[in-house]
OpenMM code with the backbone's topology and positions (N, CA, C; nanometers):
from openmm import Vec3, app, unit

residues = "UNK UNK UNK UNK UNK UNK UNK UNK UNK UNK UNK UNK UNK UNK UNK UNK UNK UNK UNK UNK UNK UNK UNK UNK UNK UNK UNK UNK UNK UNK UNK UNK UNK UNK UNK UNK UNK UNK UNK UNK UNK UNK UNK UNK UNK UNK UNK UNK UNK UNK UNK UNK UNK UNK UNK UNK UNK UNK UNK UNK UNK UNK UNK UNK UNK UNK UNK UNK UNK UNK UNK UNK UNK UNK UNK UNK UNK UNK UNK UNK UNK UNK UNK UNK UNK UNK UNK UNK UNK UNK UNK UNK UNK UNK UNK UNK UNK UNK UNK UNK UNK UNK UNK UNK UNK UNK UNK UNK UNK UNK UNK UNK UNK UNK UNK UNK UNK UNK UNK UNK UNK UNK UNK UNK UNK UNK UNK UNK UNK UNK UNK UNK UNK UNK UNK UNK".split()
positions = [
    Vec3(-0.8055, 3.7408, 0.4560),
    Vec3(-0.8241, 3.6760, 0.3266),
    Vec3(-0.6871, 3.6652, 0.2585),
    Vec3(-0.6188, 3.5646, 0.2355),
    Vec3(-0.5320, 3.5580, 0.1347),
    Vec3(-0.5198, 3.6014, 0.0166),
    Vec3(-0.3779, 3.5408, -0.0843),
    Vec3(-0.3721, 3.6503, -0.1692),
    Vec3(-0.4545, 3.5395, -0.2822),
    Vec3(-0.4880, 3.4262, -0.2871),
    Vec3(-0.5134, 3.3262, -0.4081),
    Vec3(-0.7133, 3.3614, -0.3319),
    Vec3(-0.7576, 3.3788, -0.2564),
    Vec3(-0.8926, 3.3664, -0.1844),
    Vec3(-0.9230, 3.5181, -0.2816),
    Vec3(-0.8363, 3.6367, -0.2193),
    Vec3(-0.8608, 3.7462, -0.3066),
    Vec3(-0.8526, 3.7726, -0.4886),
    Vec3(-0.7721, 3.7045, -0.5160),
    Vec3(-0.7556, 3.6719, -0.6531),
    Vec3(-0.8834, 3.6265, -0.7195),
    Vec3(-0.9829, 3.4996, -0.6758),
    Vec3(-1.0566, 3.4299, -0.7036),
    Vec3(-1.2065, 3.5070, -0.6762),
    Vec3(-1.2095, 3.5884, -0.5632),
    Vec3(-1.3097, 3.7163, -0.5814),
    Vec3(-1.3236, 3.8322, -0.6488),
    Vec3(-1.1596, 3.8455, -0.7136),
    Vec3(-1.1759, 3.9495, -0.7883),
    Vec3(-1.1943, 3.9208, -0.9233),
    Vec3(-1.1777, 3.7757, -0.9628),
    Vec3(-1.1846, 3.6760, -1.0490),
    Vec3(-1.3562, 3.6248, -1.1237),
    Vec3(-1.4342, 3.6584, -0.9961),
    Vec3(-1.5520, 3.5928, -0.9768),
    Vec3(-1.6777, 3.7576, -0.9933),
    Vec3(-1.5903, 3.8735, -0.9629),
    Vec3(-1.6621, 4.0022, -0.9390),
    Vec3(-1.6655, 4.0291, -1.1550),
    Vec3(-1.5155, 4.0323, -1.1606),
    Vec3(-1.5260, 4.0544, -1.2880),
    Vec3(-1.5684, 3.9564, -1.4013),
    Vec3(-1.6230, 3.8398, -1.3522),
    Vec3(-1.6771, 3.7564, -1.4387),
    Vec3(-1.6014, 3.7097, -1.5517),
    Vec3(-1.4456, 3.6736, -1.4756),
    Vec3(-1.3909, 3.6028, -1.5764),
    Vec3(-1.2398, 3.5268, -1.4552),
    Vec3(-1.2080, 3.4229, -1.5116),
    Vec3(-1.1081, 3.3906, -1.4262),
    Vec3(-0.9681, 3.4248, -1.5009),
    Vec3(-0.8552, 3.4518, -1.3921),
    Vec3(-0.7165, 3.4236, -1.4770),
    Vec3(-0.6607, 3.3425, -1.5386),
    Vec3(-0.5662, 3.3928, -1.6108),
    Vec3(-0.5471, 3.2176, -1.6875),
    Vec3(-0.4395, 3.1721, -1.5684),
    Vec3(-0.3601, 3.2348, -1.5141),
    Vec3(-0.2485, 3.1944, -1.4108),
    Vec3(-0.3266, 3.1267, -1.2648),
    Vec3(-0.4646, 3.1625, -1.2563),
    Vec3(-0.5119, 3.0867, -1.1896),
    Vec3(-0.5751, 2.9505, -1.1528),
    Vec3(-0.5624, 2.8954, -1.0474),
    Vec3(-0.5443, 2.7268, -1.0806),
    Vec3(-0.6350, 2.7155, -0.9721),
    Vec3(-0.7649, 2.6295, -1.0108),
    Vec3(-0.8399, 2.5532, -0.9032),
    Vec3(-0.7768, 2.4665, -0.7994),
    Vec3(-0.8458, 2.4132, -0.6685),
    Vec3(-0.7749, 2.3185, -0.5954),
    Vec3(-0.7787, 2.2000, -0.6782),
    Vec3(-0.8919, 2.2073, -0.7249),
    Vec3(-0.8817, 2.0275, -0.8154),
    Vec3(-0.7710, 2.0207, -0.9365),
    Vec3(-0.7407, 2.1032, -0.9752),
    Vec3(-0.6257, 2.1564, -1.0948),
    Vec3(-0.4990, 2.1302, -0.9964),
    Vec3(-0.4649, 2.1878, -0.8717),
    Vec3(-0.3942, 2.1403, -0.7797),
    Vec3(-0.3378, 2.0528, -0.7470),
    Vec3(-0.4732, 1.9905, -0.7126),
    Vec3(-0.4345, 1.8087, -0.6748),
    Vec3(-0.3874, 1.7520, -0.7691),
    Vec3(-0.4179, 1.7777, -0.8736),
    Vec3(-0.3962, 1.6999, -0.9950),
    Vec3(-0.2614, 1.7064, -1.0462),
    Vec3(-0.2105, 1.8637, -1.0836),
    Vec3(-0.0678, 1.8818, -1.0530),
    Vec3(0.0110, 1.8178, -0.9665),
    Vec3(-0.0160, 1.8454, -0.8293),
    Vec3(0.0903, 1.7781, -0.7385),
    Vec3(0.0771, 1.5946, -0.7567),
    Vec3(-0.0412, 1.5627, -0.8068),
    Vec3(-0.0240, 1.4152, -0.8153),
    Vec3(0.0411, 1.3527, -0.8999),
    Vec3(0.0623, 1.4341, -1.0359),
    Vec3(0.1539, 1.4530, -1.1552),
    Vec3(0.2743, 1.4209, -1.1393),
    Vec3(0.3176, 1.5184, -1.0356),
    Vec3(0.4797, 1.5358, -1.0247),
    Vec3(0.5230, 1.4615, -0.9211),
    Vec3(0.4331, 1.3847, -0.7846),
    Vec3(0.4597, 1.2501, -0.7464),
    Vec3(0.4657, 1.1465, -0.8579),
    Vec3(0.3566, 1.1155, -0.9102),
    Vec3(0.4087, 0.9980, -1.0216),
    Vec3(0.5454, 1.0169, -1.0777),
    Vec3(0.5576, 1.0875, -1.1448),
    Vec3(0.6508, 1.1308, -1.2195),
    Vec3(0.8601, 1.1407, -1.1473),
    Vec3(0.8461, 1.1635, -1.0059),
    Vec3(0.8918, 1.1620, -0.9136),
    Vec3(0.8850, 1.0008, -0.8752),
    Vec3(0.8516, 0.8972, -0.8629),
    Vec3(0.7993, 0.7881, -0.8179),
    Vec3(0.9077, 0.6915, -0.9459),
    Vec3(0.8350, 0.7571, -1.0395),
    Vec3(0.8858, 0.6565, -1.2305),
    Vec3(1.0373, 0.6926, -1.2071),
    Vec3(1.0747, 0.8205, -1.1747),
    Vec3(1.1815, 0.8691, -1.2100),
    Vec3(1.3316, 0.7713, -1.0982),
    Vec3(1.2009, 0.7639, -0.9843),
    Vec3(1.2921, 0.7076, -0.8615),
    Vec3(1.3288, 0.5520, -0.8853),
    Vec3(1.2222, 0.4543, -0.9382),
    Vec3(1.2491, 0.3211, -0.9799),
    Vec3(1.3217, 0.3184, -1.1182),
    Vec3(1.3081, 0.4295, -1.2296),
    Vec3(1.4390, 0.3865, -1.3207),
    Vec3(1.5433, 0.4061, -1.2703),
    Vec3(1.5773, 0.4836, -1.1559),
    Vec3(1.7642, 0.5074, -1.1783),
    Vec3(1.8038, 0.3887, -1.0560),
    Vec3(1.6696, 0.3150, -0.9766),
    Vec3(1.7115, 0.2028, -0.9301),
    Vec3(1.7487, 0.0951, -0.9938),
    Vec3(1.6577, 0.0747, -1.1035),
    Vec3(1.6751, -0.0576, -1.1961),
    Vec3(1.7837, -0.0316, -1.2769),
    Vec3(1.8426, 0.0835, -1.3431),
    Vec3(1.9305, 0.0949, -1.4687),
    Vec3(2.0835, 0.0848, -1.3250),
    Vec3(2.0196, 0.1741, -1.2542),
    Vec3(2.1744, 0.1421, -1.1365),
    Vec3(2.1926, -0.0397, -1.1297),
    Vec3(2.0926, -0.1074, -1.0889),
    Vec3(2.1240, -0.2694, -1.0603),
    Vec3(2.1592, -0.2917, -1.2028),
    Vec3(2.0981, -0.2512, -1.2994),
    Vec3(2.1178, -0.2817, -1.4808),
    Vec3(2.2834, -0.2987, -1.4595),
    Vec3(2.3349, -0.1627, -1.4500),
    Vec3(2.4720, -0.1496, -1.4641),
    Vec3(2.5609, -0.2337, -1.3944),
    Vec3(2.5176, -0.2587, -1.2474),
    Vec3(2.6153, -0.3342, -1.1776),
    Vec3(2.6117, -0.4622, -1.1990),
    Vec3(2.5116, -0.5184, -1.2698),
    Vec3(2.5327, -0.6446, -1.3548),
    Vec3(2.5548, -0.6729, -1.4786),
    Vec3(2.5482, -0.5587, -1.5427),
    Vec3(2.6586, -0.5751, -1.6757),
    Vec3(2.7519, -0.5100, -1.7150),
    Vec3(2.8374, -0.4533, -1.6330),
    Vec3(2.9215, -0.3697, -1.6138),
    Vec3(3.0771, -0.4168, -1.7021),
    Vec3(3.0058, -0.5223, -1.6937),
    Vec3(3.1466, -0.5796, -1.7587),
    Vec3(3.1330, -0.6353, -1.8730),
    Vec3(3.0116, -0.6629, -1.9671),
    Vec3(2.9426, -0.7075, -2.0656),
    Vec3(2.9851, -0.5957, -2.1667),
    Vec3(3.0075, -0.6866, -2.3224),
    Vec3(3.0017, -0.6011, -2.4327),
    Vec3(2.8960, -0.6458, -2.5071),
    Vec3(2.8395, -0.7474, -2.5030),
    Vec3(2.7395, -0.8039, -2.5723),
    Vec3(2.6289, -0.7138, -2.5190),
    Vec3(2.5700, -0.6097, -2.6258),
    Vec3(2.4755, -0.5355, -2.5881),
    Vec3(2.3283, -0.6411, -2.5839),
    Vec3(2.3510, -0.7764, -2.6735),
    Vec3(2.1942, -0.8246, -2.6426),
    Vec3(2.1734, -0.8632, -2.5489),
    Vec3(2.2841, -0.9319, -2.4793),
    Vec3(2.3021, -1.0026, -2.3782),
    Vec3(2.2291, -0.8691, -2.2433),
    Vec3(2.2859, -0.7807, -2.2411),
    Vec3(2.2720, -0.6316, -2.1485),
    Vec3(2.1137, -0.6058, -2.1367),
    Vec3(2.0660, -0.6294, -2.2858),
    Vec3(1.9415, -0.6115, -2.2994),
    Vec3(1.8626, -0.6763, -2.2333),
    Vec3(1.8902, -0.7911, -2.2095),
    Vec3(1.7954, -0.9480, -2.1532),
    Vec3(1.7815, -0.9614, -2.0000),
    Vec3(1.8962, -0.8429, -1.9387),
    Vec3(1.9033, -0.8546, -1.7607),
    Vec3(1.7763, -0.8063, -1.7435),
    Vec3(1.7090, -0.8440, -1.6229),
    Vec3(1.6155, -0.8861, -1.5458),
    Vec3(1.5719, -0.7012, -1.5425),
    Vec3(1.6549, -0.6362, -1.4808),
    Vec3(1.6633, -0.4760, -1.4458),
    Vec3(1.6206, -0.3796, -1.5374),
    Vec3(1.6834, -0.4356, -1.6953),
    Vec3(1.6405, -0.3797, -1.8051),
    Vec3(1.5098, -0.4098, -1.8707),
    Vec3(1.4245, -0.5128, -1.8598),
    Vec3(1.3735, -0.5772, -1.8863),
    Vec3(1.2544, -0.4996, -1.7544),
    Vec3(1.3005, -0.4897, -1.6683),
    Vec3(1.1891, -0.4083, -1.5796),
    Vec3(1.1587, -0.2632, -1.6188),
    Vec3(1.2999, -0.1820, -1.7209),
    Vec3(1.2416, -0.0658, -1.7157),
    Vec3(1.1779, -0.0485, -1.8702),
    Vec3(1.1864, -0.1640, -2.0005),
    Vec3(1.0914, -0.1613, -2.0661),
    Vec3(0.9189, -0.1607, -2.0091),
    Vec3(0.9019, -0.2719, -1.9042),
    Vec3(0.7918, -0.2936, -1.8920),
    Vec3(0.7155, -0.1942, -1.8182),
    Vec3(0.8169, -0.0558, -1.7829),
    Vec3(0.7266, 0.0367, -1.7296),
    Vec3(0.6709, 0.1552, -1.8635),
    Vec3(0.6838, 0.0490, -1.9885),
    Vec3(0.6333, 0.1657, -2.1003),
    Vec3(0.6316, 0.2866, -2.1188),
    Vec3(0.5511, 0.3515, -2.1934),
    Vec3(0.5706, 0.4844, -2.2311),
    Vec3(0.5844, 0.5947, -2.1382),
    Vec3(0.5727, 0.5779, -2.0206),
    Vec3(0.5438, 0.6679, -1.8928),
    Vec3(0.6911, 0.7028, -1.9018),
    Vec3(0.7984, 0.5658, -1.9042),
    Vec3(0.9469, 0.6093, -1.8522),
    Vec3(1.0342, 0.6545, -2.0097),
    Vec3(0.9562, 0.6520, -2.0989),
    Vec3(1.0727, 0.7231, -2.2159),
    Vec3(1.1185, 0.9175, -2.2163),
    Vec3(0.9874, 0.9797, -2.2004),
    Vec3(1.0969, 1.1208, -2.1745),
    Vec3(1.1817, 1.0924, -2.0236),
    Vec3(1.1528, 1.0238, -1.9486),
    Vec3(1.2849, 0.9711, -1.8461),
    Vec3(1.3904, 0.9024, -1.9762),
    Vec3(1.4042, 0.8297, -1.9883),
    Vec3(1.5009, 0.7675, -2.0652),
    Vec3(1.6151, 0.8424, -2.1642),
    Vec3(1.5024, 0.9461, -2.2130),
    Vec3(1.5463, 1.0609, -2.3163),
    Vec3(1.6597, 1.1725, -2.2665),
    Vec3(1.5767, 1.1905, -2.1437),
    Vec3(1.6555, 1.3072, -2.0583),
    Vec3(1.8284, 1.2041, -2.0658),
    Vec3(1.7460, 1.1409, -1.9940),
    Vec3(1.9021, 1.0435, -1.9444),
    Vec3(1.9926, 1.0615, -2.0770),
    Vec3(1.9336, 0.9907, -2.1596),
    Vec3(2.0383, 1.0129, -2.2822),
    Vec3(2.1169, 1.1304, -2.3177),
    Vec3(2.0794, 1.2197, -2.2923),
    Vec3(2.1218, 1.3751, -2.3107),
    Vec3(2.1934, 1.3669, -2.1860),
    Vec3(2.2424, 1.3365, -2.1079),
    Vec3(2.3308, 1.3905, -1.9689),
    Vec3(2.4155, 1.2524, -1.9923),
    Vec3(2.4029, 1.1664, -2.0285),
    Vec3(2.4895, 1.0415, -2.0186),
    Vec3(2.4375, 0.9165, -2.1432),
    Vec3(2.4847, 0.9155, -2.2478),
    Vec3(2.4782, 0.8050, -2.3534),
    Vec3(2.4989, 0.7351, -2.3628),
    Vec3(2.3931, 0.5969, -2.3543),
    Vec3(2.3919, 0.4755, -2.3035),
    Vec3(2.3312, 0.3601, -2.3983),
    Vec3(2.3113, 0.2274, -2.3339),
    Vec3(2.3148, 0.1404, -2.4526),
    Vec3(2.1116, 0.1603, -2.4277),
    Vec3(1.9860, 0.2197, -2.4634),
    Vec3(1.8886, 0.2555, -2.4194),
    Vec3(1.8090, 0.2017, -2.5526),
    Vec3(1.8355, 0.1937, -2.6749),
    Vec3(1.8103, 0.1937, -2.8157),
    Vec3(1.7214, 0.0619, -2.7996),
    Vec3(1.7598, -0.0003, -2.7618),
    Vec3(1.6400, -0.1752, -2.7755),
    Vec3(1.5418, -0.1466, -2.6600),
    Vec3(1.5409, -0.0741, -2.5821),
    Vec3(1.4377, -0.0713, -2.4585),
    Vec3(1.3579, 0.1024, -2.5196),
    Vec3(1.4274, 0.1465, -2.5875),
    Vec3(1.3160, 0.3204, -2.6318),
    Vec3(1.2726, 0.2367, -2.7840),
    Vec3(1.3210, 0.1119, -2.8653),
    Vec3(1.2669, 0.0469, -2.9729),
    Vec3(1.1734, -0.0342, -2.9566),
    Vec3(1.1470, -0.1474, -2.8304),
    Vec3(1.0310, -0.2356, -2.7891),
    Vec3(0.9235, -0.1340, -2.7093),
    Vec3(0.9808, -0.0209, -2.6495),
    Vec3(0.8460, 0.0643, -2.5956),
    Vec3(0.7551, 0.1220, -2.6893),
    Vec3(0.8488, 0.1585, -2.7774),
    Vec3(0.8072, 0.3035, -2.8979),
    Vec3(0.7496, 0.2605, -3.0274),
    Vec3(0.8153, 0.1446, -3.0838),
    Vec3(0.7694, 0.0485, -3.1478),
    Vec3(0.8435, 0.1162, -3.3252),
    Vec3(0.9347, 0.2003, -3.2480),
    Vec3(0.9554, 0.3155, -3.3974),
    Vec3(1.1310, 0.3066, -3.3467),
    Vec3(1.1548, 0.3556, -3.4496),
    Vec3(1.3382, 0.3366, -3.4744),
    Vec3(1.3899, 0.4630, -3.5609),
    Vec3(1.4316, 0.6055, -3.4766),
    Vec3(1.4363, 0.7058, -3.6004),
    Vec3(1.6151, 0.6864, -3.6177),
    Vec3(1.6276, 0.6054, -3.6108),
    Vec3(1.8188, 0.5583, -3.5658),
    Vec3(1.8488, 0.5033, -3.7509),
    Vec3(1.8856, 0.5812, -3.8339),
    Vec3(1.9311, 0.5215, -3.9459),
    Vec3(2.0257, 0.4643, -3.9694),
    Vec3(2.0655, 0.3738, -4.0840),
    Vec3(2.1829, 0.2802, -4.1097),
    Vec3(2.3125, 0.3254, -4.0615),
    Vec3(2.3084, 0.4384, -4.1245),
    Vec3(2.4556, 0.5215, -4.1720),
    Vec3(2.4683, 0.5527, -4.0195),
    Vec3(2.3850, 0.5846, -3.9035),
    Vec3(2.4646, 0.5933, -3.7980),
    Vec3(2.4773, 0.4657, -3.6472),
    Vec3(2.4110, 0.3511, -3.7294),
    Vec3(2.4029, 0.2433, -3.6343),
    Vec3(2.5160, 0.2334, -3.5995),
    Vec3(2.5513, 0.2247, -3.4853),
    Vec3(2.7047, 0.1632, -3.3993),
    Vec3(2.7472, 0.3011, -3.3631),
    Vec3(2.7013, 0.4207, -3.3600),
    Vec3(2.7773, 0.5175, -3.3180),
    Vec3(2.7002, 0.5392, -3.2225),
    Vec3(2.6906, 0.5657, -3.1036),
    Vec3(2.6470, 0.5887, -2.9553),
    Vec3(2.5781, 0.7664, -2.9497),
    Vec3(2.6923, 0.8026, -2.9751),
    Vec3(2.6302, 0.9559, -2.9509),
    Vec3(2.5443, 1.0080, -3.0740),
    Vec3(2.5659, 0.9691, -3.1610),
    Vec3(2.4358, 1.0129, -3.3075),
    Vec3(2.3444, 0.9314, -3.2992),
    Vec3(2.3405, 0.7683, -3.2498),
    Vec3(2.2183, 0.7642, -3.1858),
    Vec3(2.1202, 0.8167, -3.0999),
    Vec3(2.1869, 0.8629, -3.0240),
    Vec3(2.1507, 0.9277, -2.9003),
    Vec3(2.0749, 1.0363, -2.9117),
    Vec3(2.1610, 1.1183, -3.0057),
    Vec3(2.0808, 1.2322, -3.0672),
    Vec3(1.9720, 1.2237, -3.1066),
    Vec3(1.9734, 1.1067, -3.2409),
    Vec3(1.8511, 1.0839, -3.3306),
    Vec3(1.7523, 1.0438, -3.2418),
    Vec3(1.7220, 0.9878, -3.1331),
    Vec3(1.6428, 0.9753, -3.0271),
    Vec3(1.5889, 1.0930, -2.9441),
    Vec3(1.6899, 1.1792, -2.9543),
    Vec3(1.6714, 1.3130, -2.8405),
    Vec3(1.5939, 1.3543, -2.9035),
    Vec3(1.6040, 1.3404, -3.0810),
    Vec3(1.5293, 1.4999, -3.1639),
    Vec3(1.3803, 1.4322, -3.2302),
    Vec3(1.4011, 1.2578, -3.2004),
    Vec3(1.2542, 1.2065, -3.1927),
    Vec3(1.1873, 1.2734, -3.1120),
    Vec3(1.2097, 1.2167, -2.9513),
    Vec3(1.1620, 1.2824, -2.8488),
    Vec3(1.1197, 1.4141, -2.8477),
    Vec3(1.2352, 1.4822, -2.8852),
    Vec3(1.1175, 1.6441, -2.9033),
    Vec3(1.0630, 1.6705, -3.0147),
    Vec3(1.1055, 1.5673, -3.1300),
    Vec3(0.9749, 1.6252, -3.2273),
    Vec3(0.8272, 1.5710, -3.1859),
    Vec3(0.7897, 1.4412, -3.0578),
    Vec3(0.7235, 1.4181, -2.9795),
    Vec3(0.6599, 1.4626, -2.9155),
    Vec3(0.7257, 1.5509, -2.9016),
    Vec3(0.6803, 1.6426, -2.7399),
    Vec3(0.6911, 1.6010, -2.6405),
    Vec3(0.7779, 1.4902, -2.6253),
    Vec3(0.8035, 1.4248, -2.5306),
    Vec3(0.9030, 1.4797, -2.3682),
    Vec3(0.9852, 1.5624, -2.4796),
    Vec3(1.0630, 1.6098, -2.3685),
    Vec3(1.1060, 1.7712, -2.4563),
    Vec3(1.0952, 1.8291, -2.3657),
    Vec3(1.1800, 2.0331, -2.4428),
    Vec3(1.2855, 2.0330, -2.5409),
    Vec3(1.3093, 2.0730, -2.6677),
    Vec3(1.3783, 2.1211, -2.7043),
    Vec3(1.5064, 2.1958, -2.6342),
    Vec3(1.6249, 2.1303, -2.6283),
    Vec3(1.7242, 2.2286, -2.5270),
    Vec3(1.8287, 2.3333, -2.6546),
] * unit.nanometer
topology = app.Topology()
chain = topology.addChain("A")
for resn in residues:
    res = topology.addResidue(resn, chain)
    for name in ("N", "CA", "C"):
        topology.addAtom(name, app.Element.getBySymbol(name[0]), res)
């Protein structure tokens, strides 16, 4: 008998389950989680990679906005913004019109429009007042 088979009888004797214990269907469900999630994670850094190598040389951020690549990773909606978020926190990027048409919200105030990294922030501390992504 294993140690999760024994767990679940001693679980079942005392008429109560653990909380650290996890059904197979709780299982599946997990591991199917972290494929998706794994899957979203794998097609944004394809599309923002092609994003980049076609506007790499662009300052016109609307223009950046309108490529085909970017425009693919809005349309994967709310699924890819704590992706987006993370990103922002390891590397600060032009992300603000694609986390503004998903989110439909703008916590980016006047006084710091045009600055990259206090945007960035004001997005990060959306996101975790969200719950979108951990507090670091």
């Amino acid at each position: 008998m294993n140690l999760s088979s024994r767990m679940a009888k001693i679980g079942a004797i005392g008429g109560r389950k653990s909380k650290r214990e996890i059904t197979p269907a709780q299982q599946k469900k997990l591991v199917a989680a972290r494929k998706r999630k794994s899957r979203l994670r794998k097609k944004f850094s394809n599309l923002k990679e092609e994003w980049r190598k076609e506007t790499r040389l662009m300052s016109d951020t609307y223009r950046m906005s309108r490529n085909r690549h970017y425009r693919g990773i809005i349309e994967m909606g709310m699924d890819v913004v704590p992706i987006i978020l993370e990103d922002l926190r390891v590397e600060p990027d032009h992300w603000f019109y694609a986390l503004q048409k998903i989110t439909n919200e703008n916590p980016v105030s006047p006084s710091i429009q045009g600055h990259i990294k206090a945007m960035c922030s004001a997005w990060i501390k959306w996101g975790e007042d969200k719950r979108l992504i951990k507090k670091k």
